[in-house]
Structure formats: C-alpha cells, structure tokens
DRENTOR-512941 format. One record per residue (C-alpha): residue number from 1; residue in three letters; x, y, z. Coordinates in steps of 0.02 Angstrom, whole numbers. Each point is the difference from the previous one (the first is absolute). Example, Ala and Ser with C-alpha at 12.3 -4.5 7.8 and 13.67 -1.06 7.14 Angstrom:
<nodes>
  pos  code    east   north      up
    1   ALA     615    -225     390
    2   SER      69     172     -33
</nodes>
This chain:
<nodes>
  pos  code    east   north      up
    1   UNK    5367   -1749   -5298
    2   UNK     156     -61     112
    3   UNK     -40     -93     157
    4   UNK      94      60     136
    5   UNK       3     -53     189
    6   UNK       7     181      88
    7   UNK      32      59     181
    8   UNK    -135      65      89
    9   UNK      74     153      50
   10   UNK      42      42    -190
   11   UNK    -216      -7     -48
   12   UNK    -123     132      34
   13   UNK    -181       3     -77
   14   UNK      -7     129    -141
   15   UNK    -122     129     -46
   16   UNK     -66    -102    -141
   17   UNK     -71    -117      98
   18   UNK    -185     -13       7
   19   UNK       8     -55     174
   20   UNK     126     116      33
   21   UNK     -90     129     104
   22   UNK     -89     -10     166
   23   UNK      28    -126     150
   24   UNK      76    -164      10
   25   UNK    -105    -118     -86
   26   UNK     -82    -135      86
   27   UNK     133    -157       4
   28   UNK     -95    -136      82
   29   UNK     -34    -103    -137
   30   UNK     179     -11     -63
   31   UNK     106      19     153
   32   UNK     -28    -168      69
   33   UNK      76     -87    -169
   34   UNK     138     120      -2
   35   UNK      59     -37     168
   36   UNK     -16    -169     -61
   37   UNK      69      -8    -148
   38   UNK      76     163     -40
   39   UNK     -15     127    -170
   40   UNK     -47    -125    -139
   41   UNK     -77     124    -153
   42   UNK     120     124     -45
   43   UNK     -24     189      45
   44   UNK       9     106    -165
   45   UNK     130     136      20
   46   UNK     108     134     -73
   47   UNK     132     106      44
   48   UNK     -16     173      53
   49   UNK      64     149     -94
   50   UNK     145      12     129
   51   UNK      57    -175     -17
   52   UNK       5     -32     181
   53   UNK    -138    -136      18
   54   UNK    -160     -69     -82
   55   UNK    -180      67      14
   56   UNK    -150    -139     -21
   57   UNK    -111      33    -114
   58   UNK    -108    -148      50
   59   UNK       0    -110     177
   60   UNK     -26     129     116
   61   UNK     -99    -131     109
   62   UNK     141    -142     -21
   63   UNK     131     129      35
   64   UNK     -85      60     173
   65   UNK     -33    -164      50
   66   UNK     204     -56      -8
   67   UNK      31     142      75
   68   UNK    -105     -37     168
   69   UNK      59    -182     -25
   70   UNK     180      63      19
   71   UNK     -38      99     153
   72   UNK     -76    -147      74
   73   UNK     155    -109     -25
   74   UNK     137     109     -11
   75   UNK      57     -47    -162
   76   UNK     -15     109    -179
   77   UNK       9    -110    -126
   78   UNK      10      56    -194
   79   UNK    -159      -5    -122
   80   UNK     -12     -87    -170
   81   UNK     -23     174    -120
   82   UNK     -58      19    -174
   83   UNK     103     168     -58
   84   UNK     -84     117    -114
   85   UNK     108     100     -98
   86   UNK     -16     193      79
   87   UNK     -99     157     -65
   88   UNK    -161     -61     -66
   89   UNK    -116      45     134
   90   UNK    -140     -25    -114
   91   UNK      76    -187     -19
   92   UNK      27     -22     182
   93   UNK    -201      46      30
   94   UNK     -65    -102    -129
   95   UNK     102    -154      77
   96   UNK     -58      40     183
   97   UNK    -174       6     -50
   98   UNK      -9    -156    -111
   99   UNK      80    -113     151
  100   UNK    -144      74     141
  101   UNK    -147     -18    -155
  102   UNK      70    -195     -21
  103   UNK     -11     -28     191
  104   UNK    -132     131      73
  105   UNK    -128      95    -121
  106   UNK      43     187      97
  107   UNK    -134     122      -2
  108   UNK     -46     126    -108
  109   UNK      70     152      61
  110   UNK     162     -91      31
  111   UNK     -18     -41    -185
  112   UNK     -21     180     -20
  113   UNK     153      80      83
  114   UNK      93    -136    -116
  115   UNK     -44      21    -133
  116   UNK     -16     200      19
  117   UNK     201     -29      22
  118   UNK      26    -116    -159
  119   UNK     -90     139     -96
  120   UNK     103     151      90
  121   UNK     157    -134     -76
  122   UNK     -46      -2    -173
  123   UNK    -141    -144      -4
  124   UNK    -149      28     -93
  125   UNK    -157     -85      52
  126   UNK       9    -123    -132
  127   UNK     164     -23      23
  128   UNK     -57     -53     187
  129   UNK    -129    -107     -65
  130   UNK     105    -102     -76
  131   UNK     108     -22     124
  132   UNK    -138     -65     129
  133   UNK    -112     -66    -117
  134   UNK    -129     128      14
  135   UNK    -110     100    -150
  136   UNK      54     175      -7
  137   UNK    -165      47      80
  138   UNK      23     -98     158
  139   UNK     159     112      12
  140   UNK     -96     173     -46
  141   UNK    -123     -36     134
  142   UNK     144     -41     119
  143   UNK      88     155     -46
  144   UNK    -157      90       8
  145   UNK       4     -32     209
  146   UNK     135     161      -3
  147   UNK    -169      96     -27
  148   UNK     -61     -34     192
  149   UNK      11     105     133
  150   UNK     137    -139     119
  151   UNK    -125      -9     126
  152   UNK    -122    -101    -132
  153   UNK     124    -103     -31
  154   UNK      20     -28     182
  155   UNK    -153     -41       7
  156   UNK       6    -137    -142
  157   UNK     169     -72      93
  158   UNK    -121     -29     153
  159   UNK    -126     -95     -81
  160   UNK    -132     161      60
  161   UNK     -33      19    -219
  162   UNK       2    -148    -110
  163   UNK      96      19    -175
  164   UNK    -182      54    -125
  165   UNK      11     129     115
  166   UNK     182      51      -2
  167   UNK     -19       3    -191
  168   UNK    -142      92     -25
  169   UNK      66     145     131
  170   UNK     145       5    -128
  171   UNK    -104      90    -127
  172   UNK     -63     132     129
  173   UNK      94     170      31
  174   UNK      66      34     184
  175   UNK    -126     102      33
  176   UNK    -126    -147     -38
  177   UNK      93    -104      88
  178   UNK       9     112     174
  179   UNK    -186      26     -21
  180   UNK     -16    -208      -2
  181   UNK      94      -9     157
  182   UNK     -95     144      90
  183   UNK    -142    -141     -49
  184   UNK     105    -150      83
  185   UNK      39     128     154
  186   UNK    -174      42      18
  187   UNK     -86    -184     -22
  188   UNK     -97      75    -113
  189   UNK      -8    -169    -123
  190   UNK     159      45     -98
  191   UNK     -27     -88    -168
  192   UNK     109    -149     -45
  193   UNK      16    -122    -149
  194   UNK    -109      31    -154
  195   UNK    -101     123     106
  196   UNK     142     110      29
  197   UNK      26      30    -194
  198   UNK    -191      53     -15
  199   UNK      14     129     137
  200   UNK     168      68     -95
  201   UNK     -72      13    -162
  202   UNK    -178      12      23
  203   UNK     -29     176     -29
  204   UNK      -1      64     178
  205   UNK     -15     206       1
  206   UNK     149      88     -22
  207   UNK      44      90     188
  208   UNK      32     202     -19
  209   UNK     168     -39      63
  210   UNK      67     -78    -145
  211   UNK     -16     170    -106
  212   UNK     161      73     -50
  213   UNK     -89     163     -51
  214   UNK     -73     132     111
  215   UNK    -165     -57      54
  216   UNK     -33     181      35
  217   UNK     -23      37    -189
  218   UNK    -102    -155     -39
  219   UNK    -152      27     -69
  220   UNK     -82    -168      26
  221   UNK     -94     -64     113
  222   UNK     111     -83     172
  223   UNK    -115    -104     152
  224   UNK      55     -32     160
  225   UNK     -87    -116     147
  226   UNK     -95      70     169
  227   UNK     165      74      84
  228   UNK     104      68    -155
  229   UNK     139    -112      27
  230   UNK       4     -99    -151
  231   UNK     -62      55    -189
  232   UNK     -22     -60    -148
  233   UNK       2      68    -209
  234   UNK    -191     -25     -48
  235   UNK      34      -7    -199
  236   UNK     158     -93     -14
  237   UNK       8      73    -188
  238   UNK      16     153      84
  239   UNK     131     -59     102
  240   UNK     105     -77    -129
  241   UNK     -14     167    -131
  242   UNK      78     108     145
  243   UNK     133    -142      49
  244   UNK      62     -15    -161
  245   UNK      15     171     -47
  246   UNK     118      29     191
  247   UNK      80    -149     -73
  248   UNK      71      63    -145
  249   UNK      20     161      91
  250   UNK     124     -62     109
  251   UNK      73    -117    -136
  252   UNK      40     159     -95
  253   UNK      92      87     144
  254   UNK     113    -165      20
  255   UNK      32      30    -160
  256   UNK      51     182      42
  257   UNK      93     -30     136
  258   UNK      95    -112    -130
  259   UNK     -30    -167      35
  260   UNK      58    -129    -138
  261   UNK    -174     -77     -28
  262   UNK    -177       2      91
  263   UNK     -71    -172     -31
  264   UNK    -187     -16      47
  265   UNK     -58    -180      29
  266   UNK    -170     -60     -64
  267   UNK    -139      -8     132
  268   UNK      28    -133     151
  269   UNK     174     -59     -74
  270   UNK      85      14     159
  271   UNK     207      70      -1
  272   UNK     105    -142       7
  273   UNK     141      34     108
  274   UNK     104    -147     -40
  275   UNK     -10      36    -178
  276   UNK      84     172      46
  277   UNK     151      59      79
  278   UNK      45     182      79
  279   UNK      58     130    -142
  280   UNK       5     182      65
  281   UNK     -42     129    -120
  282   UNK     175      40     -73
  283   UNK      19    -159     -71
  284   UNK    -143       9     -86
  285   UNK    -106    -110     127
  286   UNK    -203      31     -63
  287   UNK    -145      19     124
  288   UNK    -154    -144     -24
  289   UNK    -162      61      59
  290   UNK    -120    -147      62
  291   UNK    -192       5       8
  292   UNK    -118    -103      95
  293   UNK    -186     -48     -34
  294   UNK     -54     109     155
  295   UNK      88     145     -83
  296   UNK     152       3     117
  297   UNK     162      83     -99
  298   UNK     168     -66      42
  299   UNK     170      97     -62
  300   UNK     148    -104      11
  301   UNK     143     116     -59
  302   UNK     168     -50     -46
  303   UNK       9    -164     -64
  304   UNK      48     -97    -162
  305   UNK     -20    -198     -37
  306   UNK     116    -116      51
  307   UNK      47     -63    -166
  308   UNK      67     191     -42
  309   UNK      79     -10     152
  310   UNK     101    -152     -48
  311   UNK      43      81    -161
  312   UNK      67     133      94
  313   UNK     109    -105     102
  314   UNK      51     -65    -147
  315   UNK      43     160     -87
  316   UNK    -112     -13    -135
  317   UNK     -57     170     -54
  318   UNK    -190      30      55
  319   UNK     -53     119    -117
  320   UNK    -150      97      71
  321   UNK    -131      -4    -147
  322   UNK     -70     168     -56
  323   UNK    -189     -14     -45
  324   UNK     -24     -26    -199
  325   UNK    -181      97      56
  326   UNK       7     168      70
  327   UNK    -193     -14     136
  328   UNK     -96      89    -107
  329   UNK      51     -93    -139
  330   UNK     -24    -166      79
  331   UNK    -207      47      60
  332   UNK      -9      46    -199
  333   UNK      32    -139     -40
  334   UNK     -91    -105     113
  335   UNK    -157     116       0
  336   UNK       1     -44    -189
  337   UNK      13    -207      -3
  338   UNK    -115       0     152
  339   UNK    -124      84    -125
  340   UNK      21     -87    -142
  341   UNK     -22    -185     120
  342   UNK    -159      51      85
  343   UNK     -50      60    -165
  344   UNK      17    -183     -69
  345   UNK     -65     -73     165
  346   UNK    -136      74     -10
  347   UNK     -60    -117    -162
  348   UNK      78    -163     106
  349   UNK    -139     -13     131
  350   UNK      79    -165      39
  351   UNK     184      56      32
  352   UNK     -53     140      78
  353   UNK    -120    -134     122
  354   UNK     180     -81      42
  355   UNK      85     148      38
  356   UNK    -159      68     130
  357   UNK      26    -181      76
  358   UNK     184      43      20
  359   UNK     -29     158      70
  360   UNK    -132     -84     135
  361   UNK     103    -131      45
  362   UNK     184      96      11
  363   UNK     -64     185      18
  364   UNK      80     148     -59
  365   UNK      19     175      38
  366   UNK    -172      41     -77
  367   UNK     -89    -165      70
  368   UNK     -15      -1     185
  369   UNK     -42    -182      24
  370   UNK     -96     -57     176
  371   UNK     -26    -157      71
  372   UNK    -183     -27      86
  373   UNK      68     -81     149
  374   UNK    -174     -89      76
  375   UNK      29      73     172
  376   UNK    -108     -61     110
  377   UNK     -73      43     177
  378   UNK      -3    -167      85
  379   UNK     110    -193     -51
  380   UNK    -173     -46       9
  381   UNK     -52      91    -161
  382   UNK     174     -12     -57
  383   UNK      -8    -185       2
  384   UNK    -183       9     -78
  385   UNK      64      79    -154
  386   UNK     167    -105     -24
  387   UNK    -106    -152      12
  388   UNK    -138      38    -120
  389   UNK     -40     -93    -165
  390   UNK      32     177     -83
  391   UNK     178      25      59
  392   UNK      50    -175     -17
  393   UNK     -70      23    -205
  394   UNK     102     168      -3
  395   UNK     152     -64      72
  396   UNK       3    -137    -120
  397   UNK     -21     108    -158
  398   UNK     147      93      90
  399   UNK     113    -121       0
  400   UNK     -32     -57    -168
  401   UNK      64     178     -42
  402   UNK     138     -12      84
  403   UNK      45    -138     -78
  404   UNK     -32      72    -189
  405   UNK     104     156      55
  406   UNK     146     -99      76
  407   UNK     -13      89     160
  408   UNK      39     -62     184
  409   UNK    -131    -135      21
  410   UNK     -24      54     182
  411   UNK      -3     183     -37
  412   UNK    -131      75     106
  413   UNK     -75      99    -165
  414   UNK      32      -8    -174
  415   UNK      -4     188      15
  416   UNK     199      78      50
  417   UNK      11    -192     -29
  418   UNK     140      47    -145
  419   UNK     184     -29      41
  420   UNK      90     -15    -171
  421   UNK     137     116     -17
  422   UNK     -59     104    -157
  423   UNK    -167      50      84
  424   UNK    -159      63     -78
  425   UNK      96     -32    -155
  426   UNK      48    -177      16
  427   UNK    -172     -37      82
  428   UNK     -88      73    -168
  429   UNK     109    -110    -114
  430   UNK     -42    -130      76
  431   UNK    -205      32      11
  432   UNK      46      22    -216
  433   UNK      23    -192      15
  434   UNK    -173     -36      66
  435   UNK    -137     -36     -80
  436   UNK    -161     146      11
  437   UNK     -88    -123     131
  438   UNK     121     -23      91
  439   UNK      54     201      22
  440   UNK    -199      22      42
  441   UNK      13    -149     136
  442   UNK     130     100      64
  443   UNK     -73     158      -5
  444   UNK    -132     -65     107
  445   UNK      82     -58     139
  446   UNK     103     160       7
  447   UNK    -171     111      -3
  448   UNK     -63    -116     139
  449   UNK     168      39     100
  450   UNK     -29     162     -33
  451   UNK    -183      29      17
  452   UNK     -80      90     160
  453   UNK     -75     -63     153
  454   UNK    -168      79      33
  455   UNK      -4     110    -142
  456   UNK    -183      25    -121
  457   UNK     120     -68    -143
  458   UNK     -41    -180      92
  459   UNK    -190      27       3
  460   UNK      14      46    -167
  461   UNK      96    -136     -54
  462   UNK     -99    -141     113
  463   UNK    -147      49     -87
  464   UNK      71      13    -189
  465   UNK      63    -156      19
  466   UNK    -154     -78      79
  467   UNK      86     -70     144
  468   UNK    -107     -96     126
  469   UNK      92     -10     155
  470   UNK     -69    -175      60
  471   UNK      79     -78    -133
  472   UNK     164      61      40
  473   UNK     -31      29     205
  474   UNK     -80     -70     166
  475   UNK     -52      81     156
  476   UNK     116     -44     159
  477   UNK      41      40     185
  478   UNK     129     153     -50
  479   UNK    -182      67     -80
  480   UNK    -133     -46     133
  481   UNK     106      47     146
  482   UNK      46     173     -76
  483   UNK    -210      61      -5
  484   UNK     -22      65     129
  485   UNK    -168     108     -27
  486   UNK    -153    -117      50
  487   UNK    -122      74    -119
  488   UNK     123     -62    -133
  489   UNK      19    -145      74
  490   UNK    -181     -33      12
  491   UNK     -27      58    -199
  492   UNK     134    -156     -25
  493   UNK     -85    -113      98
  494   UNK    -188      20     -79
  495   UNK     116      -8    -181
  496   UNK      67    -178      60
  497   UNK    -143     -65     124
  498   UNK    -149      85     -44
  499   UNK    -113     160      87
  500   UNK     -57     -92     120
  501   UNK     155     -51      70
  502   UNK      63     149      -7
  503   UNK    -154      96      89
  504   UNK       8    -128     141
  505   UNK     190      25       5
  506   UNK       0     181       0
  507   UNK      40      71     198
  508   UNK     124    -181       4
  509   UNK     174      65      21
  510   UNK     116      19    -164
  511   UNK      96    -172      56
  512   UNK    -152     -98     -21
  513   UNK     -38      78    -160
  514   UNK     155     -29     -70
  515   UNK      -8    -185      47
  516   UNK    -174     -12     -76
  517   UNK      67      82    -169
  518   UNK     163    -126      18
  519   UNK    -128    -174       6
  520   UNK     -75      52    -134
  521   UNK     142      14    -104
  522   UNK      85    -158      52
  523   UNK    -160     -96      13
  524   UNK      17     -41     215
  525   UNK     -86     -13     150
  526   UNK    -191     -43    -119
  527   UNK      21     157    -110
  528   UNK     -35     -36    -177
  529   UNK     168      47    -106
  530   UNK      -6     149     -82
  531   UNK      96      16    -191
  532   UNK      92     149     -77
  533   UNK     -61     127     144
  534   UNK     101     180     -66
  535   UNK     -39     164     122
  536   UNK     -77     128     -87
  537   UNK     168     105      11
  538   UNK     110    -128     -54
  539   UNK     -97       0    -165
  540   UNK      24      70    -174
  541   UNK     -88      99       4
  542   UNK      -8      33     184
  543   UNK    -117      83     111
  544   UNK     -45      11     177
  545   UNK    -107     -44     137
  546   UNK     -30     167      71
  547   UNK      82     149     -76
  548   UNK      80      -8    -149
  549   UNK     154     124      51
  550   UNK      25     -90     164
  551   UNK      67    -140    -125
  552   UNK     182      23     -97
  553   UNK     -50    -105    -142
  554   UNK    -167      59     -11
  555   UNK      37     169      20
  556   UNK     119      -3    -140
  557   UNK    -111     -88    -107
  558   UNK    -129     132      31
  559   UNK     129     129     -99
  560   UNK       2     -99    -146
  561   UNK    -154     -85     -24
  562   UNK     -63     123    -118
  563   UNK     165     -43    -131
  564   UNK     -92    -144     -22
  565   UNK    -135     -29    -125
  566   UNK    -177     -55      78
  567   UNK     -13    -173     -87
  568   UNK     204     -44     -28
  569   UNK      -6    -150    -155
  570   UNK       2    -150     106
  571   UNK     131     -61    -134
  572   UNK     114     123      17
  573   UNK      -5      30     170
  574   UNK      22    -210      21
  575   UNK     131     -22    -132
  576   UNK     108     154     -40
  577   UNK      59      17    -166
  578   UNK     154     -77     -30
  579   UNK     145      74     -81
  580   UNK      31       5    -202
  581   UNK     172       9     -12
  582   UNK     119      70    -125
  583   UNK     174     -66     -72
  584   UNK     128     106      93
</nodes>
C-alpha cells in the first residue's frame, strides 16, 4: 500500500465498512488523544470509481473524531492514509473487518452482515476462515444468522438472548421461530440454551396448519383443544404420508410450469439464503422446497447457488444437467437396493442395532423421536427429582455417552444431540467404530431419554428389574407436604411410628402428622429413626392404601399384574439375563 497524507474533504467512509452504517460511533475514548496528539495510525483507503476522492474502508471512528476536532479548532488538517488499490470490495471488507476484530471482538450479527457481503463478493466460507482465523464451521454458523427473522437478531444485539440460543434458533424454520417469540411475548417460559433445542426437536405434535393438502379430504384422525382454536395431527405417520404425497404434487406442477429444477431438501435442513442468490425462471433459476420437523413446507422459488452465479458472471457456460434417471426409473432402482440391504440386514442383528440407535438419536421420516421432558407441577418436586441419587447416576452415564459419541458435552440430551454434517449417516459410521458394549451403553441412555413418564411400561420394568426404591430414593418435604388426605397420612404414620401412634394421632390435624412422619425419618425431637421407609405406591410393585384406582401407579399395575407369572424366578427377576452377543 502507498501512504498518503489526504485532505479531509477528499475522504468519505465507504460501504465496505463494517462500521459503516448507523450513527456516529461513540468517540470518547479516542477524542481526547486526538485533540492531543492528532491522527497517528493510518486510515486504510481507496479511491472511488470516479477518481474524485478516497473512501475508508477502515477508521470510521478515527475519521469522525478529526473531523469534530477540526470543528472545534477551525483547522482541517490532512490524515496519514494507507491506499488500497480500487475494485475489490471483497478486499476492502476483509481489511475493515480484520482491523475492528484486532481492536474490538464485534458481535455476531455484525459478523454476519460481513461476512454475508464477502460471500455475495466471491468469498467462500473457508476462504473467510482463513482470513480471520476461524474453522469453516464457526463461519457456517455465522452465516447461518441470515436464517432469523431481524427481529431475533435484534434481540441477540440487546443482550435479551444469549448466543446457545441464537444458534440453536438458526436451525428452526420462521414459522418456529414466530411461534418462539409468541412464547417470549406471552411470558410463557420461552425456552433458551440447551432447553430450547429439546422443545425444537422433541417431537412436539404437528399443528393442522402446517398441512399443505386439503384437510377436508384427510382421512385421519385431527384433535383440537376446548375452544377449536388450535389442532393438532393425532398419527403423525398419517400426517407425513399425505404431506409428502402434496409435496411431490406441487413439485410436479413446478416442473410443469417449467421450472429448471425442483430441489427438495432432506427433513429439518433449513434453505440457506446466503448460499443462494435470486435467478428468475428464464434463466433457469430452480425452486428448493424446505421441510421442518413440525411438518411446516417452505417453497423458495427462483434461486441458484452462489458459486453458479459467479460462473455466470464469469461467462462460464452453466450447463443445466438433464437427469441420467427418468422418476420412475430412479424409485426402480432404489426400491430394488433398498431390498436387497434390508434383506442382508436382516442376518446383521448387530448393524442393524447401530442403525435403530441412529435412527433414535437423529430421527428420520419414519422415526418420530420424543423427548420425555420431566415436567413438573411445582420447583419443589422439580428440584426433588434433579437432586436425587437416581438422576445424578443417570446423568453421569449420560455424559459418559456423550463423550463416546463426540457430541456437545453440555448437550441437554444425547437424543437430537447429533450435529455432524452427514447426519444419520455419519452418526452410523461412526457407532461401526464402537465396540457392541459400548453401542448397548448407548442404547440405554437413549431408551431412558426416551422412555415415558407414568406409563405401565415403568411398573413393568421396576418390577422385572427388581428395583427397590429405598435403595435408590428417600422420602422428603416436596413428598410429605404434597399428602394431603389424613387417612393416608395416618396409614404413613402407624408404617413409621407404630398403631398406636397413629390411633392416638388420628383427629390431630395433617400438619402434625406430617411432622410426626418427618421425626421419624430423620431421627428428631425423641423419635426413634426409621430406615428405608418406601409408600406403598411408590413401590414395585405398588399398591394403595385405600382404593387401588384412586392410585396412578397402582392402578396401572392393576392392568398388568396378571402378565406376570405368580412366583417370578427370584433370579431372573434380580439379575436379568445379560446379553450374548454376536460378531457384527
């Protein structure tokens, strides 16, 4: 570069400045050594297309600040100028940005808009990653803010939405995203961080809006609430099998109406609008159709990539490629190898384990994947649960998991815990590298994920796998304080302190009770301690105190007892059988 000393009245801050756009920065910090000292660093420059003057690509802040200086005083003296040489706006950005990274780290959606520009100039996101020092990914999930509604990333610029949250919005479609801010608007809890991710891929029921298809002619089964103003797909394979078929309806009239192309995205890949630029259909742009997890259908007609759009610039010829495959062709032939690999999976019982654990973890079109969230009524409970010896145990295996799969180590689940590029595919290469034990650790903590609240699956399972709950759980205050009824109470208290206790407790209010029950469990106030005290319905096998139906757990045992043989082998039921396993 030359360094020039240029007249004030010959500069003016270019487009390609990062800090180019908005109000005057804030000067304070510098002004006071300027007006001491004067314009020591050099402004970068370069001269407009006209010739008359200089734009600055970078020292917006330094330039504003001699300017006020020389309306103070009167006096307009030049700036020392590094020239750029002209026309390579991708250049000028690249230099702008690397001098405000060196002396303030901007945010990320000023990142964004940057970096959008370097791309719309010919950069590719490697190319920017090694220009900044970045991995390619950082830059993706930059890029990836062009995916946000602007008032999200409003939001993020405010400090109201930290940055796990900014990112994980990025994978939602703007539909999911206005629904998440009808949450924030409504202080209805909008999830954030790792929680946010859960409540986007967790397998939430697909609304009735997001059919493309006339919901007249469905023949499954749609729910709505008390007042009819929201509903809901009940069989979300019904759903899909209607969806997909309006899908490719409308795909095949794009066609007709002779678009170039009619690319359909896979399933939650999102349209990546800096990747694209406008086409119309003339020039051969295509249409991409986008699908979301909640069954949402996005058409984003007339585009092409960027890269083709360079070429074009360029005057390369951009041949549009006629399909080897005529449709029916294509299905042929996929209907065919499809056969012939399940036919050959279906003597691997061990691959095929590592693809279901793929499929559980990822999901797919055919696996609707849900998350058992632990809602609870009251922190008290809440904080009950997270505390317990069982979760902490859980939790621990969990992480171990994660660690085995490579995953975030802070994801919230190792189910929709997957972020490699390649998918269900690259997820069930790498399970091929695991040992069997490890694949079944895995698959455990995923079924555990994945496994009901208050369903008879856990009475049958408590009681195959001869759990006793005191070894695993104590009575507390989230428990006592919840009983209300006082002939259960009293039941508890002859349990823990004996009948006679109890009888000369039983017209004394459900406090006392409760306190009575709680010394005997820690020990206080001359009660003799009681050990490993389990309510009857907090057993496996449960029952009740009165009624059996009046009790969930014993109710639902009551459906299933009679699975179970009379006199279950002790052995079994205490040590399940453990796996033999085959080579895969």
């Amino acid at each position: 570069m030359e360094l020039q000393h240029i007249a004030l009245d010959r500069l003016a801050v270019s487009a390609a400045n990062m800090r180019g756009k908005g109000k005057t920065p804030d000067l304070s910090n510098i002004l006071p050594s300027v007006r001491a000292r004067g314009i020591l660093v050099p402004l970068i420059v370069r001269p407009v297309s006209d010739g008359e003057g200089f734009e600055i690509i970078a020292g917006r802040r330094r330039y504003e600040a001699a300017r006020q200086v020389a309306q103070e005083c009167g006096e307009k003296d030049p700036l020392p100028c590094a020239i750029m040489a002209a026309g390579d706006d991708a250049a000028a950005l690249e230099a702008s940005l690397i001098e405000n990274v060196a002396r303030l780290d901007p945010d990320e959606v000023t990142r964004w808009e940057t970096f959008t520009r370097l791309v719309r100039e010919g950069r590719t996101p490697e190319d920017i990653a090694l220009t900044f020092g970045l991995t390619a990914m950082q830059v993706t999930r930059t890029l990836a803010l062009g995916n946000l509604l602007p008032r999200i990333r409003s939001l993020y610029r405010t400090g109201t939405i930290d940055a796990v949250t900014l990112r994980h919005l990025t994978m939602a479609s703007k539909v999911r995203q206005r629904e998440w801010l009808a949450l924030l608007d409504g202080g209805d809890n909008a999830p954030t961080g790792a929680a946010l991710k859960a409540w986007l891929f967790g397998g939430a029921s697909i609304p009735a809006k997001a059919a493309l298809f006339d919901l007249a002619s469905y023949p499954g089964e749609i729910v709505s609430d008390l007042f009819g103003e929201d509903r809901w797909f009940a069989c979300a394979a019904d759903f899909w099998s209607a969806q997909r078929a309006e899908i490719e309806r409308r795909a095949e009239a794009c066609r007709e109406a002779g678009w170039a192309e009619i690319v359909i995205l896979p399933e939650g890949q999102a349209f990546q609008s800096w990747e694209h630029e406008r086409c119309p259909k003339r020039k051969g742009g295509r249409v991409y159709v986008s699908i979301g997890h909640r069954g949402d259908v996005a058409f984003h007609e007339g585009y092409i990539t960027i890269r083709e759009a360079r070429r074009r610039e360029r005057g390369e010829e951009v041949r549009a490629v006629r399909p080897e495959l005529s449709k029916a062709t294509a299905r042929y032939v996929d209907l065919h190898r499809h056969a012939v690999v399940r036919a050959q999976l279906a003597s691997r019982p061990m691959v095929a384990l590592r693809v279901m654990v793929a499929h559980a973890i990822v999901g797919s079109d055919l696996w609707r994947i849900g998350i058992e969230g632990q809602g609870s009524p009251s922190e008290a409970i809440a904080e009950s649960v997270e505390s317990s010896s069982a979760e902490a145990c859980f939790d621990a295996r969990r992480r171990a998991v994660l660690a085995v799969l490579r995953f975030d180590p802070e994801a919230a689940t190792v189910v929709r815990g997957y972020e490699g590029q390649h998918g269900m595919t690259g997820l069930f290469l790498h399970l091929c590298t695991l040992s069997h034990m490890e694949v079944l650790d895995i698959l455990a903590i995923v079924m555990g994920e994945t496994l009901d609240v208050g369903t008879s699956l856990i009475e049958a399972l408590g009681v195959h796998l001869g759990i006793d709950m005191a070894d695993h759980w104590a009575a507390d205050a989230a428990l006592l304080d919840g009983i209300r009824d006082k002939a259960v109470l009293n039941a508890m208290l002859a349990e823990v302190a004996g009948t006679s206790v109890a009888d000369a407790n039983r017209d004394a209010t459900g406090k006392v009770q409760r306190q009575i029950i709680a010394d005997c469990l820690a020990g206080t106030n001359g009660r003799a301690k009681v050990e490993r005290l389990v309510p009857r319905w907090m057993a496996f096998p449960p029952s009740a105190y009165g009624e059996q139906g009046h009790v969930p757990t014993a109710g639902r045992w009551a459906g299933i007892e009679g699975l179970f043989a009379a006199d279950p082998d002790p052995a079994v039921v205490a040590a399940p059988p453990v796996l033999t396993l085959r080579a895969a």
